[in-house]
DSSP file (Angstrom, degrees, kcal/mol; ACC not computed):
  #  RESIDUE AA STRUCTURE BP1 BP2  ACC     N-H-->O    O-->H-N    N-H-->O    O-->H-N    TCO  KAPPA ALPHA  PHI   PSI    X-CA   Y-CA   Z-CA
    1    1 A X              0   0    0      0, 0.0     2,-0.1     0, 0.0    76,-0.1   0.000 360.0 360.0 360.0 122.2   43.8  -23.1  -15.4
    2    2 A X        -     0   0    0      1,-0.1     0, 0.0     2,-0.1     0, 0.0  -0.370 360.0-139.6 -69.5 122.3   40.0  -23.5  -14.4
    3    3 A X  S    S+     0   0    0     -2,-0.1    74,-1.6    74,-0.1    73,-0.2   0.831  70.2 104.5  -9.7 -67.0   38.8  -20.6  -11.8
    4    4 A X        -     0   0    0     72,-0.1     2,-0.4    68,-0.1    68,-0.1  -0.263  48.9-172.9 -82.4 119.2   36.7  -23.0   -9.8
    5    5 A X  E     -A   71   0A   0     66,-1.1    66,-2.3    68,-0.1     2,-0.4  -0.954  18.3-171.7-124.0 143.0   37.9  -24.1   -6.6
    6    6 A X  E     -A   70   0A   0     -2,-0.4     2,-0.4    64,-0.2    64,-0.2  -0.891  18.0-150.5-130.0 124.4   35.8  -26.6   -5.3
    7    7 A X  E     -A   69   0A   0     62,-6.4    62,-2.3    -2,-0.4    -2,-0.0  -0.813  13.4-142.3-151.9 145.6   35.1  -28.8   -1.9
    8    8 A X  E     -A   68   0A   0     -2,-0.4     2,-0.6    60,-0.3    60,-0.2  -0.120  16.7-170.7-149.6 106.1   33.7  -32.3   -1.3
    9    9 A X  E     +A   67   0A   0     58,-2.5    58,-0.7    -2,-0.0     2,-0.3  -0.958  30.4 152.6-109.5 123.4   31.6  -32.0    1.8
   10   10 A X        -     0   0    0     -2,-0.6    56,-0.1     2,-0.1    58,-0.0  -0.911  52.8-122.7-151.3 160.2   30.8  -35.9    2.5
   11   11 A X  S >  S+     0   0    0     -2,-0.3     3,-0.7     2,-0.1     2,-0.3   0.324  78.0 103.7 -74.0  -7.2   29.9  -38.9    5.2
   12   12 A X  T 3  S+     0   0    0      1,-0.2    -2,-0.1     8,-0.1     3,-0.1  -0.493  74.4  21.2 -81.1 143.6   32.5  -40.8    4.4
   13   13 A X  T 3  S+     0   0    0     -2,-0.3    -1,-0.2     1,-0.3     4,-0.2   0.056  76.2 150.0 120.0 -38.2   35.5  -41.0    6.8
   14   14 A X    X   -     0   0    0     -3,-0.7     3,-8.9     1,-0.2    -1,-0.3  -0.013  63.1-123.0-105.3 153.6   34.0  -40.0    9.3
   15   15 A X  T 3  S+     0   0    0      1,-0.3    -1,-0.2     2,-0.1     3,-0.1   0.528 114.5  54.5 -58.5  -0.3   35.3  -41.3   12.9
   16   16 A X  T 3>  +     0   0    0      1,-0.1     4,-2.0    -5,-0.1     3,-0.4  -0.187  66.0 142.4 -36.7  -5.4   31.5  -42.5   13.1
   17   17 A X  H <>  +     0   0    0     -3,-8.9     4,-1.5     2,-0.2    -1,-0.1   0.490  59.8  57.1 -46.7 -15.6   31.2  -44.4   10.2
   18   18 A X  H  > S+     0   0    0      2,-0.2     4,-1.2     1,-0.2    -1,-0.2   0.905 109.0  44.5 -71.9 -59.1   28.9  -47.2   11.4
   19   19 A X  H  4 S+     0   0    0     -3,-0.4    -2,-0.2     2,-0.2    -1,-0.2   0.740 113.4  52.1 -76.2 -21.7   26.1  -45.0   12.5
   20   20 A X  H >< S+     0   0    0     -4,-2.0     3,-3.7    -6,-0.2    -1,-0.2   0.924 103.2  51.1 -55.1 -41.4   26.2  -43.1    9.7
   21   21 A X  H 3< S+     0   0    0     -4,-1.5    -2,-0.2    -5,-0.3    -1,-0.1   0.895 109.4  58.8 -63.6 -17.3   26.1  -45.9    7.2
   22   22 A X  T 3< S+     0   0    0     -4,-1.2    -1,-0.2    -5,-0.0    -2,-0.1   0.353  86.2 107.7 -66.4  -3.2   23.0  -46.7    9.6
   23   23 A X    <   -     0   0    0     -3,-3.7     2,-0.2    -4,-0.1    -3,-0.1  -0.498  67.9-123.8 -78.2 141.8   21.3  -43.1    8.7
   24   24 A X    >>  -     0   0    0     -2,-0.1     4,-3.0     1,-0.1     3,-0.6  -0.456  32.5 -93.1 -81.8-176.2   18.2  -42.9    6.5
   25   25 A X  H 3> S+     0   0    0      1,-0.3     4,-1.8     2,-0.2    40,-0.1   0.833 121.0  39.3 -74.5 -41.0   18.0  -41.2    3.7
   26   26 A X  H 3> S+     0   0    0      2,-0.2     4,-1.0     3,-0.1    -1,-0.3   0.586 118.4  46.5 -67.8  -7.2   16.4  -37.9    5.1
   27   27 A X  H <> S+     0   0    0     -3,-0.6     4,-1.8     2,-0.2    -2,-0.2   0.831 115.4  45.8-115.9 -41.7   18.5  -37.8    8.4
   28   28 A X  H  X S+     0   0    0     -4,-3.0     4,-1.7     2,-0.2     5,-0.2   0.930 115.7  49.1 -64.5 -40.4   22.1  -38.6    6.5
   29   29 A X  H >X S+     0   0    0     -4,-1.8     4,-1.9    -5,-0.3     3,-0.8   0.984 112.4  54.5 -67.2 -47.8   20.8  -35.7    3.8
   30   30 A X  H >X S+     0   0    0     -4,-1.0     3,-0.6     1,-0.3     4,-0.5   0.781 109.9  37.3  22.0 -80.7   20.3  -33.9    7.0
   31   31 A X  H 3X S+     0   0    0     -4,-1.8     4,-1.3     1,-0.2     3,-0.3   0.832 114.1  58.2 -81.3 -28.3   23.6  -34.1    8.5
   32   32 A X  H <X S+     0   0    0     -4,-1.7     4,-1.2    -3,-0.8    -1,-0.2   0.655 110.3  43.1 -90.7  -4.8   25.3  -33.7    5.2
   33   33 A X  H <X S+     0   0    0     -4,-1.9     4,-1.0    -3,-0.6    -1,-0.3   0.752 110.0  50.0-107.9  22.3   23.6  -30.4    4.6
   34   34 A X  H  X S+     0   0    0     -4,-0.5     4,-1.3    -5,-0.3    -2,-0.2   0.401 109.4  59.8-121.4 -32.3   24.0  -29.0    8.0
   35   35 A X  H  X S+     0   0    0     -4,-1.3     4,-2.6    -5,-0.3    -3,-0.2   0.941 109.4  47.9 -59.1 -50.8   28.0  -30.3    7.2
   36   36 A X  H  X S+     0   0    0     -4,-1.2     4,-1.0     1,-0.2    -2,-0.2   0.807 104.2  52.2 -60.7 -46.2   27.8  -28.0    4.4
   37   37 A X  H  X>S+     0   0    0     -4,-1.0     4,-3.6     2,-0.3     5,-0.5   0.928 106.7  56.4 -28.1 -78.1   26.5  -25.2    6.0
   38   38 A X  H  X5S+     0   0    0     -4,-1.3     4,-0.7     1,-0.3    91,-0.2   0.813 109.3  47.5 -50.0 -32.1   29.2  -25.5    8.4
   39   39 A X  H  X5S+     0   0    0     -4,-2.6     4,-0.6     1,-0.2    -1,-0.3   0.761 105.1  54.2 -96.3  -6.5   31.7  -25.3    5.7
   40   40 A X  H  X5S+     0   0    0     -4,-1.0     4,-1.9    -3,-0.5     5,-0.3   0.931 111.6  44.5 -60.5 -41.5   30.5  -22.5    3.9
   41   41 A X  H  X5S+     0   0    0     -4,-3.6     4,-0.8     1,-0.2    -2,-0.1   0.721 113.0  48.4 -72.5 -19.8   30.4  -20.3    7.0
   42   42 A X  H  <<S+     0   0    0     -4,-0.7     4,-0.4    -5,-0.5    -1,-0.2   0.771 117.9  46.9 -96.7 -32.5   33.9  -21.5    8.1
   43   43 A X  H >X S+     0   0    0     -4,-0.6     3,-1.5    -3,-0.2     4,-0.9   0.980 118.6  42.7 -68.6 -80.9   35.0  -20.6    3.6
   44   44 A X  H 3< S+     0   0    0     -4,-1.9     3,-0.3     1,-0.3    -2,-0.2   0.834 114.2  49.0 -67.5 -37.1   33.1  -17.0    3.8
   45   45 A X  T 3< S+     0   0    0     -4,-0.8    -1,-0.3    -5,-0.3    -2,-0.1   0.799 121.7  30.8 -86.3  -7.9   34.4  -15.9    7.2
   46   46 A X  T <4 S+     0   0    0     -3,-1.5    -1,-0.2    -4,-0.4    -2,-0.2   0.268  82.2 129.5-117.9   9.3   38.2  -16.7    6.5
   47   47 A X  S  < S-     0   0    0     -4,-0.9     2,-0.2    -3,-0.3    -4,-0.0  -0.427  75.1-101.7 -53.3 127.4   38.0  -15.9    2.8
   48   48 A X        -     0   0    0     71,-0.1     2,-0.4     7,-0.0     7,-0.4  -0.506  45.4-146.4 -41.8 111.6   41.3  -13.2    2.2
   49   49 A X        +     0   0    0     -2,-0.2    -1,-0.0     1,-0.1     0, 0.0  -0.907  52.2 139.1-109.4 156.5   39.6  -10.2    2.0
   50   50 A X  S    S-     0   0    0     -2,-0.4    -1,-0.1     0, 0.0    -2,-0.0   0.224  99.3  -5.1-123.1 -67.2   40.7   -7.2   -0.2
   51   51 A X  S    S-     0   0    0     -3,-0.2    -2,-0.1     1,-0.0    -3,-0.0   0.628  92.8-112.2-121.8   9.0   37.0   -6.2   -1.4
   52   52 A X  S  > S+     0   0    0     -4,-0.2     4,-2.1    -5,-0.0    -3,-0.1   0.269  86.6 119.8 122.7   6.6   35.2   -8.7   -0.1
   53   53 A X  H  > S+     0   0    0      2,-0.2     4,-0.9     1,-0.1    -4,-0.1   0.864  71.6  50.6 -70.3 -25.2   34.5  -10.1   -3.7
   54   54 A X  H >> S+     0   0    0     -6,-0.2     3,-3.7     2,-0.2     4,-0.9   0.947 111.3  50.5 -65.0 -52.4   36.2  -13.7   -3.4
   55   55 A X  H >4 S+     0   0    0     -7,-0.4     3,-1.6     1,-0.3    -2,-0.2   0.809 107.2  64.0 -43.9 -52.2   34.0  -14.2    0.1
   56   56 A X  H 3< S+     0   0    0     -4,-2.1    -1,-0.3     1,-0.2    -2,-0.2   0.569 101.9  43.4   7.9 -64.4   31.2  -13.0   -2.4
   57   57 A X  H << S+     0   0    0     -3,-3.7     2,-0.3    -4,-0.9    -1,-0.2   0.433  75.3 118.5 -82.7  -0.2   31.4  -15.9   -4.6
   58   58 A X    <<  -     0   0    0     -3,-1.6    13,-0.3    -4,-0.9     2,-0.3  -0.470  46.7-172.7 -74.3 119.1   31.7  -18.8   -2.2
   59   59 A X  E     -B   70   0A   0     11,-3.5    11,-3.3    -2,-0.3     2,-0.3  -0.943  25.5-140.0-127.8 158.0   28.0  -21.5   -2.8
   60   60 A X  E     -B   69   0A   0     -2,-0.3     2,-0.3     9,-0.2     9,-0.2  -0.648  23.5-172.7 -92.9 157.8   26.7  -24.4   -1.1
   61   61 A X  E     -B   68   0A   0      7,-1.1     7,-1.8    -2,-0.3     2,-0.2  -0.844   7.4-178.0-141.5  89.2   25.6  -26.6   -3.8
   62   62 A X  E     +B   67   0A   0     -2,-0.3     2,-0.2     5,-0.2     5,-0.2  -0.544  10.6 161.9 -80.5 173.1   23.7  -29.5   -2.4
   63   63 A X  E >   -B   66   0A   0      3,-1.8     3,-2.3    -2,-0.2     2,-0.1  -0.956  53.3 -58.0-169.7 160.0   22.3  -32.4   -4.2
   64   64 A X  T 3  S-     0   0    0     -2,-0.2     3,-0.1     1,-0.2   -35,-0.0  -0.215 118.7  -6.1 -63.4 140.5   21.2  -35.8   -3.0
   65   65 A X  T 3  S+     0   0    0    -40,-0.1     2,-0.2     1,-0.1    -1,-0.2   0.193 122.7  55.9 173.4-110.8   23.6  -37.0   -1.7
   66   66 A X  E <   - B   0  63A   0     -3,-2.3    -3,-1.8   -56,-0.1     2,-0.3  -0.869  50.6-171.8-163.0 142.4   26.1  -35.3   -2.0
   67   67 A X  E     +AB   9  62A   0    -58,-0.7   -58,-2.5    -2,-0.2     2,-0.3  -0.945   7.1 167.1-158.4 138.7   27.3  -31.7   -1.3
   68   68 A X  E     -AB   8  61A   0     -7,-1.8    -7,-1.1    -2,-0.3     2,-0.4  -0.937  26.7-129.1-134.8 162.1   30.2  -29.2   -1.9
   69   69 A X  E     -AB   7  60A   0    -62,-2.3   -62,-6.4    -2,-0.3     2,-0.3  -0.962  29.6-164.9-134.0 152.2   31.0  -25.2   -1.6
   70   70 A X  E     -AB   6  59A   0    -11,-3.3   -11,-3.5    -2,-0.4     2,-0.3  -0.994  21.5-139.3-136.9 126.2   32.4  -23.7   -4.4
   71   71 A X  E     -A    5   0A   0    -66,-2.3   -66,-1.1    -2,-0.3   -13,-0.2  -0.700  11.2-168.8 -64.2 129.2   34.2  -20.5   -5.1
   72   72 A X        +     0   0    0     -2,-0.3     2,-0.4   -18,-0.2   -14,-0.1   0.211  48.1 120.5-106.1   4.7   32.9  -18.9   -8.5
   73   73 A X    >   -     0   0    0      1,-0.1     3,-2.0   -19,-0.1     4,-0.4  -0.606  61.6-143.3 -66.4 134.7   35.8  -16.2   -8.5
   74   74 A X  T 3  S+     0   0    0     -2,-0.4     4,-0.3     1,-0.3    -1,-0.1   0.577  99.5  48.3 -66.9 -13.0   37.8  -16.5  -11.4
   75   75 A X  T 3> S+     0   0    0      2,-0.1     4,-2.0     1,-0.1    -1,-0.3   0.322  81.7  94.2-102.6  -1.6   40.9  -15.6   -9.5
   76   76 A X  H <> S+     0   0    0     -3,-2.0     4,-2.4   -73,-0.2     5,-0.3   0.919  76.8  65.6 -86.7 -23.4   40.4  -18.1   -6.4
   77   77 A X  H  > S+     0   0    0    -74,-1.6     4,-4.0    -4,-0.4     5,-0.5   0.985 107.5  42.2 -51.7 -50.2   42.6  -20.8   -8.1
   78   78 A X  H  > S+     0   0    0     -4,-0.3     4,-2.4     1,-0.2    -1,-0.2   0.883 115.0  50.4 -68.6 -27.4   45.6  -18.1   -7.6
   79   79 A X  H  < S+     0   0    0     -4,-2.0    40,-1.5     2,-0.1    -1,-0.2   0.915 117.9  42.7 -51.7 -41.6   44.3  -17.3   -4.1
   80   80 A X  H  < S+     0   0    0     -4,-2.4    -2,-0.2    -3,-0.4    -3,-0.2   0.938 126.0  25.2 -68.5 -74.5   44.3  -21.0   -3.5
   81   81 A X  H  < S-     0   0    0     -4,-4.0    37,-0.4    -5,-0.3    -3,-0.2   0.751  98.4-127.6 -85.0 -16.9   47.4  -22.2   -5.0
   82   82 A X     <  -     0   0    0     -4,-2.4     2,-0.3    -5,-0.5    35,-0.2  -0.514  25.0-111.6 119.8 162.1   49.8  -19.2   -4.9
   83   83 A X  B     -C  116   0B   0     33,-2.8    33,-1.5    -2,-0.2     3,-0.1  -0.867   9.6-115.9-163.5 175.2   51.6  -18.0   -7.7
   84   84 A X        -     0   0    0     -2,-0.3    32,-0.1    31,-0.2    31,-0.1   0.010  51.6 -78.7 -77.3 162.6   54.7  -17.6   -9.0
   85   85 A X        +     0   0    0     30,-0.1     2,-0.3    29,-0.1    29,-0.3  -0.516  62.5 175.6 -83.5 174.2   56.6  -14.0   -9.7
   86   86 A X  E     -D  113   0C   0     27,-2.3    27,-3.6    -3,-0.1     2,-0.3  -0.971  36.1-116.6 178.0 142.8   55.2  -12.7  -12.7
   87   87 A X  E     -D  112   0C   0     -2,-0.3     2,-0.5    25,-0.2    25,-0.2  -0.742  29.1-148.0-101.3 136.2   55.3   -9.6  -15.1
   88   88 A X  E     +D  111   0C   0     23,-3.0    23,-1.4    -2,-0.3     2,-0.3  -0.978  18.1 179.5-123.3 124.6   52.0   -7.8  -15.4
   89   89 A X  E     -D  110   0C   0     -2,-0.5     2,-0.2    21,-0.2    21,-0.2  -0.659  33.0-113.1-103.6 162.7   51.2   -6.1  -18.7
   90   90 A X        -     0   0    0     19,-1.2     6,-0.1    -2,-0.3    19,-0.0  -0.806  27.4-166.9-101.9 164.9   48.0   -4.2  -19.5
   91   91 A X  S    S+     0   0    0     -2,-0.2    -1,-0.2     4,-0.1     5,-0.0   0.752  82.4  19.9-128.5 -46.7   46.0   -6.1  -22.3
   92   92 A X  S    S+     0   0    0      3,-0.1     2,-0.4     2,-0.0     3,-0.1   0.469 122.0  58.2-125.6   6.8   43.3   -3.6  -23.6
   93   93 A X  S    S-     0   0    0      1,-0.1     3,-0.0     0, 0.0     0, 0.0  -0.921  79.9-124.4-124.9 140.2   45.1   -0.3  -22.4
   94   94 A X  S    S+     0   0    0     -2,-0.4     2,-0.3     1,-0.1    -4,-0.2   0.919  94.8  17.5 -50.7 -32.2   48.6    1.2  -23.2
   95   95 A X  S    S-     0   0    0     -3,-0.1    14,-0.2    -6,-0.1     2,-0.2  -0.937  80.0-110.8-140.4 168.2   49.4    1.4  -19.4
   96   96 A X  E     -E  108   0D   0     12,-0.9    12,-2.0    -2,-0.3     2,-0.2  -0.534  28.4-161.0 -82.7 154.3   48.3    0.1  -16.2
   97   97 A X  E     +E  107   0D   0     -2,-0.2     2,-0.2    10,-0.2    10,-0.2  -0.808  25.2 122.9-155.0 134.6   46.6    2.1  -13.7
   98   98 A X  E     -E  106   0D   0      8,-2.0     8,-3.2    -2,-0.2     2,-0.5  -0.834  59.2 -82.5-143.2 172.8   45.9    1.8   -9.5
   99   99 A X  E     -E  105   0D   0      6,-0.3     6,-0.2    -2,-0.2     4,-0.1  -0.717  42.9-142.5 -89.1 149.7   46.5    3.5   -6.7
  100  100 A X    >   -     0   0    0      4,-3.2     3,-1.5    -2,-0.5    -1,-0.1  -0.085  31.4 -87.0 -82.9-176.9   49.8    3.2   -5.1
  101  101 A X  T 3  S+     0   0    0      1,-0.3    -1,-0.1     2,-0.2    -2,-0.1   0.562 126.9  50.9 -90.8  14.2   50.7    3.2   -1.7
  102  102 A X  T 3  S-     0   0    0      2,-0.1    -1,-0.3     3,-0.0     3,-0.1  -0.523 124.8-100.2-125.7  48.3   51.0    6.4   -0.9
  103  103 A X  S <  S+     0   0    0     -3,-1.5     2,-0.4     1,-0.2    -2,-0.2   0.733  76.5 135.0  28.7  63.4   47.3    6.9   -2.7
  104  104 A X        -     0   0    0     -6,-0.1    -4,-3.2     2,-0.0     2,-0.2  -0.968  66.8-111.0-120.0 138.2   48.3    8.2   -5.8
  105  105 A X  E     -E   99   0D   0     -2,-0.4     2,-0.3    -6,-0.2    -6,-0.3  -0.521  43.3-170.8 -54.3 129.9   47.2    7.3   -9.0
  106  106 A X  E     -E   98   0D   0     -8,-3.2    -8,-2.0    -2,-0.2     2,-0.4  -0.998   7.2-170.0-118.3 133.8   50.3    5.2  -10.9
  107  107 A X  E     +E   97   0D   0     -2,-0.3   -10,-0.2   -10,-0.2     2,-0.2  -0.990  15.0 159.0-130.9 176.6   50.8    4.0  -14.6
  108  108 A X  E     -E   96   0D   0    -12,-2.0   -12,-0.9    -2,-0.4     3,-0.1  -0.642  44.0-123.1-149.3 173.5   52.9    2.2  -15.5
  109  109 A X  S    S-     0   0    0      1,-0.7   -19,-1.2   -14,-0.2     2,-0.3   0.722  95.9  -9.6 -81.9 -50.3   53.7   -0.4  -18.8
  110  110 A X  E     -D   89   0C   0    -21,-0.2    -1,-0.7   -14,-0.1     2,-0.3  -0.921  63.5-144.2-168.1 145.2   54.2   -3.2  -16.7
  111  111 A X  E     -D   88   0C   0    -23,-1.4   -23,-3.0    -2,-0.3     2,-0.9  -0.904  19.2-132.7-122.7 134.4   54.7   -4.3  -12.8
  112  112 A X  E     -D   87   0C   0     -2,-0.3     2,-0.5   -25,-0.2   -25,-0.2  -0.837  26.0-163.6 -99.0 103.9   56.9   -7.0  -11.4
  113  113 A X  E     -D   86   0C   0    -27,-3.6   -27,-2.3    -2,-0.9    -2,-0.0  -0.701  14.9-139.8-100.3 132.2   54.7   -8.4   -9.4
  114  114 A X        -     0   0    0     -2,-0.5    -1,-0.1   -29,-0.3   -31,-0.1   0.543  40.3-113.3 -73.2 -14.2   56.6  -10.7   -6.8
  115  115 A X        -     0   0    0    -29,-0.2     2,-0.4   -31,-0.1   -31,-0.2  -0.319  35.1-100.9 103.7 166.9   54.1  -13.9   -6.7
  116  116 A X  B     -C   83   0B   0    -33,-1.5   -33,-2.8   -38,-0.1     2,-0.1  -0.997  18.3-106.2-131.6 148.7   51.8  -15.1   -3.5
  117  117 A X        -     0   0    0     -2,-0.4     2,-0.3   -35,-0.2   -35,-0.2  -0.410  39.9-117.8 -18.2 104.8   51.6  -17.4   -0.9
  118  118 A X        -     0   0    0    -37,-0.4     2,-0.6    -2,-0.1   -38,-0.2  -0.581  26.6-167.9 -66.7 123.7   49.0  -20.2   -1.4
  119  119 A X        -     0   0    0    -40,-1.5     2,-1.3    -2,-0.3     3,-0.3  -0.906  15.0-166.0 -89.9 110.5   46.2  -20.4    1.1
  120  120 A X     >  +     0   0    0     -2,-0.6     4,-1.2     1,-0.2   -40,-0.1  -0.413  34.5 143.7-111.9  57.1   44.5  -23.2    1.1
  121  121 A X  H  > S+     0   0    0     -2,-1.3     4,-1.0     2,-0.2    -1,-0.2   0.318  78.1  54.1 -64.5   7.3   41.4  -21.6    3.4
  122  122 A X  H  > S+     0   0    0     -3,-0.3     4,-1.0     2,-0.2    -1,-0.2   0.825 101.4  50.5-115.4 -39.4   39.1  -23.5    1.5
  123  123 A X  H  > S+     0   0    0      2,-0.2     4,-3.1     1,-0.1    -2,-0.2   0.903 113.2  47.5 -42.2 -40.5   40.7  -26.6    1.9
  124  124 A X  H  X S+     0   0    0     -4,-1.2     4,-4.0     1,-0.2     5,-0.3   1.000 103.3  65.6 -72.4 -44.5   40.7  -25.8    6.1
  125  125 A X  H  X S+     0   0    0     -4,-1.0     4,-1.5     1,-0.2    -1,-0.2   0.885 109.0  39.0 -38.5 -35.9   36.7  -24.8    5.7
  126  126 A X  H  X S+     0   0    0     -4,-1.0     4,-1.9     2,-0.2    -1,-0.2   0.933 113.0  54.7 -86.9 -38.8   36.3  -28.6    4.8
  127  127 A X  H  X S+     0   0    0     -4,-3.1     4,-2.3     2,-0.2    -2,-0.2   0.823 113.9  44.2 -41.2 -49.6   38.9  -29.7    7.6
  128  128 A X  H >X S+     0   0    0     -4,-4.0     3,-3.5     1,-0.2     4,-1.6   0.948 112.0  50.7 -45.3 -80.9   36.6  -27.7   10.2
  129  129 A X  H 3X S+     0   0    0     -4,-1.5     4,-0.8    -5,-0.3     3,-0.3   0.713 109.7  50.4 -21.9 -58.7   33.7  -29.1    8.8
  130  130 A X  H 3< S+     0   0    0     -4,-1.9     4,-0.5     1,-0.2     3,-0.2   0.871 112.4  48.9 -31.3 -59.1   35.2  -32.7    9.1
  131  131 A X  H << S+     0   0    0     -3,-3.5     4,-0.4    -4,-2.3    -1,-0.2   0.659 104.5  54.4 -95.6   4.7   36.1  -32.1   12.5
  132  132 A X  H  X S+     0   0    0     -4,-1.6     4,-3.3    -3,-0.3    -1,-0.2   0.497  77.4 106.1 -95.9  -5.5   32.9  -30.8   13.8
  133  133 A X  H  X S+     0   0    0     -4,-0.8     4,-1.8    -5,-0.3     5,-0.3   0.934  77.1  50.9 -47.5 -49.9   30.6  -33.8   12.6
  134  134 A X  H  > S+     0   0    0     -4,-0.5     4,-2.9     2,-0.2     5,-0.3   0.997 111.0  43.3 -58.3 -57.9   30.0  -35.3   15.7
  135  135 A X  H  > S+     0   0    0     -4,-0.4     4,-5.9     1,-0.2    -1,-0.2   0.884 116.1  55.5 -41.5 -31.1   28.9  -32.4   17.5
  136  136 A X  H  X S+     0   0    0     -4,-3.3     4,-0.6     1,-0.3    -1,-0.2   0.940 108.1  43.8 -82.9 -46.2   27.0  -31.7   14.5
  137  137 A X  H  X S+     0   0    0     -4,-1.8     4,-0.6     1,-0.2     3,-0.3   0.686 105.4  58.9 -17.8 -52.9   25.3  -34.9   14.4
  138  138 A X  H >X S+     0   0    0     -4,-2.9     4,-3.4    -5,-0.3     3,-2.1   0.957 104.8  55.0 -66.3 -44.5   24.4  -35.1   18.0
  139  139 A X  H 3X S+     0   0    0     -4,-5.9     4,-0.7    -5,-0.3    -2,-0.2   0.754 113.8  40.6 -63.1   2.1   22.4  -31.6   17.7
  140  140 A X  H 3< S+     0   0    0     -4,-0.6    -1,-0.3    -3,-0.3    -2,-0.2   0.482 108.7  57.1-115.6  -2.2   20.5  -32.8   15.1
  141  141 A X  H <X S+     0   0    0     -3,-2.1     4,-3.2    -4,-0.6    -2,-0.2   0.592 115.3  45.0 -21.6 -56.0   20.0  -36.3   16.7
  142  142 A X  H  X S+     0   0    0     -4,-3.4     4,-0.7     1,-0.3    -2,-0.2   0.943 106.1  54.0 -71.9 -32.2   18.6  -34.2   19.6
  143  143 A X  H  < S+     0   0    0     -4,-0.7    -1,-0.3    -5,-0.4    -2,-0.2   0.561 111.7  46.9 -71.9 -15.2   16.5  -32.1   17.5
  144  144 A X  H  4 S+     0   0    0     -4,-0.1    -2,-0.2     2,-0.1    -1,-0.2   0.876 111.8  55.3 -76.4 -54.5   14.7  -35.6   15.8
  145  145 A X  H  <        0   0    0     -4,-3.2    -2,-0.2     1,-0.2    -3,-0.1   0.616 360.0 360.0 -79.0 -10.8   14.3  -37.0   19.2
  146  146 A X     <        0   0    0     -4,-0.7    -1,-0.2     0, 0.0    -3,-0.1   0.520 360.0 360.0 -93.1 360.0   12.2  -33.9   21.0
């Protein structure tokens, strides 16, 4: 299962489609990176934080185009999708070791780790995004025309 969780920041769809398809090419790259924008910020500020390392990984990758934000944590697919419960063993060590919750060092062989909840905040960063296009459009509409 690939790391990389990925989303598709685009003009299409949108309830505006006519006057977009009417954009030139610098004022639709425009709006689509100023989309992007909006969905990175809306990805990094509601990333799950623990150590602040997923929020960390989160890039805009524009291109003409065409634009997406991408988590590069290796771990955001299980953030993303959840997972199931699951036995944790240690791979290069005889035992595991973290602090517990009563700040103590524990090891251990193996933890039964009860699984997580999928959050699909990266999917809602693109949902924002989506539904903020108009607005986003007009301020840059205004900002062309002064």
């Amino acid at each position: 299962m690939s790391g990389l969780i990925s989303v598709e920041v685009t003009t299409r769809g949108l309830e505006f489609d006519e006057v977009v398809a009417k954009l030139s090419g610098p004022v639709k790259q425009k709006l689509l990176d100023r989309l992007a924008d909006v969905a990175w910020a809306h990805a990094f500020w509601n990333a799950p934080r623990v150590t602040g390392k997923l929020a960390a990984t989160i890039v805009k990758q524009v291109g003409e185009g065409e634009a997406s934000i991408d988590v590069l944590a290796p771990y955001a697919v299980f953030v993303v999708k959840g997972t199931a419960p699951h036995i944790i063993r240690p791979v290069n060590a005889s035992v595991l070791a973290f602090l517990g919750a009563n700040g103590r060092m524990v090891f251990t062989r193996l933890v039964h780790h009860p699984g997580s909840k999928p959050n699909p905040w990266m999917q809602q960063a693109a949902e924002f995004a989506r539904g903020k296009a108009e607005e986003t459009f007009a301020e840059l509409w205004l900002e062309l025309i002064s």
